[in-house]
N, C-alpha and C positions, 0 to 999 in steps of 0.2 A: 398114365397119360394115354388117351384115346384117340383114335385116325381124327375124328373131328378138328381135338385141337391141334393135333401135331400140322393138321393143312393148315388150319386156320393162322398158326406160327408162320407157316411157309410163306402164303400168301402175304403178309405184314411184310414179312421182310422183303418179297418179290416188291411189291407196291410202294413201300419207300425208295426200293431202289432204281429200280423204272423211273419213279418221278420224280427224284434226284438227278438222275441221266438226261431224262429229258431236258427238263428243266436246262443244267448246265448247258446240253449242248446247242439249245434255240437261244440262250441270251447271254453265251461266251464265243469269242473269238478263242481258238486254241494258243492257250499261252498266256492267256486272262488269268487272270488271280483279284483277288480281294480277301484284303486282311480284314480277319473277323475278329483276335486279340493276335498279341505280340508272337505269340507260341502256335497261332491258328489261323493258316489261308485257306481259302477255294481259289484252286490251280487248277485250270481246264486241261488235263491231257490224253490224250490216246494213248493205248498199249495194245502194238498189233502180234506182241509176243505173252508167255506166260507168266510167270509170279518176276515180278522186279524188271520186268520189259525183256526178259530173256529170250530172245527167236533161235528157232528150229535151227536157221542157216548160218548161225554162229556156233553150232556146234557141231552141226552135221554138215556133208556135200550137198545139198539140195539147195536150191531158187530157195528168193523169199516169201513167193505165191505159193510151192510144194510145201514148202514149213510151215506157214499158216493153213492151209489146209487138214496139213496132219494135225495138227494141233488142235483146230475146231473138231476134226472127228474123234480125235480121241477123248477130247472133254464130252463129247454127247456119248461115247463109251463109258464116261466113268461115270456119266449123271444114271445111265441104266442103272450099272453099279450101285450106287450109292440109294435110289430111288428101288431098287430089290431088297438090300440091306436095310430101309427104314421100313417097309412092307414086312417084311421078315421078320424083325426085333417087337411090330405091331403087333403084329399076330401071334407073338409068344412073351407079348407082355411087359416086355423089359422094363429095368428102370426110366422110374421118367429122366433123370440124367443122360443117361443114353439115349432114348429119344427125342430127348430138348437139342442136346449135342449132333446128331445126325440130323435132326428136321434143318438146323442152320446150316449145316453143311452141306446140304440137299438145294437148300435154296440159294445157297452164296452159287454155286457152279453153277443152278439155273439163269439166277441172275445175267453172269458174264457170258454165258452161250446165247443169252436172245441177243448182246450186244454184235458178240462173232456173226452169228446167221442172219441176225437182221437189216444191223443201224447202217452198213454199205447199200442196203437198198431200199430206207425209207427215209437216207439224210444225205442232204451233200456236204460237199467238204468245209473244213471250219478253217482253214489257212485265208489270213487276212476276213475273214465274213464272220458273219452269226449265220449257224445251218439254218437248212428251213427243213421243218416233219413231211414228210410227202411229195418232196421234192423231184421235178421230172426231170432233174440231173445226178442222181444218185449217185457216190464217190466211191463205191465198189458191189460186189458180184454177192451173192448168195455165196455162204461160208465164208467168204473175206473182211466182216467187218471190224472195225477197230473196238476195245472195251473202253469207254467213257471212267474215267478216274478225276476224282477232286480233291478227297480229301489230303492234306497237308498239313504236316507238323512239325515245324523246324523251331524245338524246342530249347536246343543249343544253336546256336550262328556264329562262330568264333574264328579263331586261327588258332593254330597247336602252336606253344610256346617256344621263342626260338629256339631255346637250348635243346630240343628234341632232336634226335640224326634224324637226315631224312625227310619226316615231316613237317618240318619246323617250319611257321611261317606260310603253312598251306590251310586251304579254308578246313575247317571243322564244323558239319551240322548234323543235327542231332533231333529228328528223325529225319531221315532223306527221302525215304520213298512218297510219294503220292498210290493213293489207294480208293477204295469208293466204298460201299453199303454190304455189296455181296461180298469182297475180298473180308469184312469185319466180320461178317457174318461167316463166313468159312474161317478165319482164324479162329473167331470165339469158339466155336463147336469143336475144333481141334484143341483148344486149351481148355474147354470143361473136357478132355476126354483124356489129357495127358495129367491133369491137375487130380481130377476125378474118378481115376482108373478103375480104385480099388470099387468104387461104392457103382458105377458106370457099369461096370461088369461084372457084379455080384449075380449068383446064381439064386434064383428063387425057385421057392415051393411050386411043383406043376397041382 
């Protein structure tokens, strides 16, 4: 696989996810949903923390403006990362597994960093409204923005049976998290790379 197409991946996947985002966030109120089948909603939500809404200040001593900060800087730290390691693997060829795998991986954290750095200062807020794009009340600062998430899969809806200790008779759903384009996109390139290792990181002929 050649820089050609490994951009050309990158950008697909940048471009759906952008216009997914967008999208969602000019003609949802946050907290919007629409069921698409029984097992599949678009749920409009923000995530001003990292994988599963996890923030900085829940784990550490820091404000919740120093923990998003750290946060956005260290994801445009890893995007170097990741974006020298696909340069890198280019330039020595690698399998196209490994490069299919890392170009998604490259684009899923680009994706969520234009959301951090940007969407505070080209959207206002969605609490009770529809944002507007360009808006001259922007609902946060450069590095502070929220990551746009819709997709949803609550493919169990149930409650655990009574006779369970414990959790008996408490809800049960089955997938819980909401997630977006770039979050798929960076799973998947992690799981062709765990599934895929052997063949991923085979050594070729110089």
């Amino acid at each position: 696989m050649n820089l050609k197409k490994s951009l050309l991946l990158v950008g697909l996947v940048l471009l759906a996810d952008q216009i997914s985002k967008v999208y969602i966030k000019t003609h949802f109120e946050l907290g919007e949903s629409v069921e698409v089948f029984s097992w599949f909603k678009i749920l409009f939500i923000e995530n001003e923390g990292a994988a599963w809404g996890t923030k900085l200040s829940d784990l550490l001593p820091v404000s919740e403006k120093t923990g998003k900060l750290i946060l956005t800087i260290f994801r445009l730290l890893a995007i170097g990362g990741i974006g020298y390691w696909l340069w890198d693997i280019l330039r020595k060829k690698a399998s196209t597994i490994l490069i299919v795998a890392v170009s998604l991986i490259f684009a899923g954290a680009i994706g969520n960093i234009i959301d951090s750095l940007f969407y505070g200062q080209i959207f206002n807020h969605s609490f009770g409204q529809i944002a507007t794009f360009g808006s001259d009340e922007p609902y946060a600062g450069l590095f502070y923005g929220k990551v746009v998430d819709m997709l949803y899969f609550p493919m169990i809806d149930t409650l655990w049976p009574d006779w369970i200790p414990v959790l008996g008779g408490k809800a049960f759903r089955f997938f819980e998290p909401v997630f977006n384009i770039a979050d798929t996109a960076i799973s998947t390139g992690v799981g062709i790379l765990l599934v895929f290792n052997k063949s991923a990181f085979e050594k070729r002929d110089a």
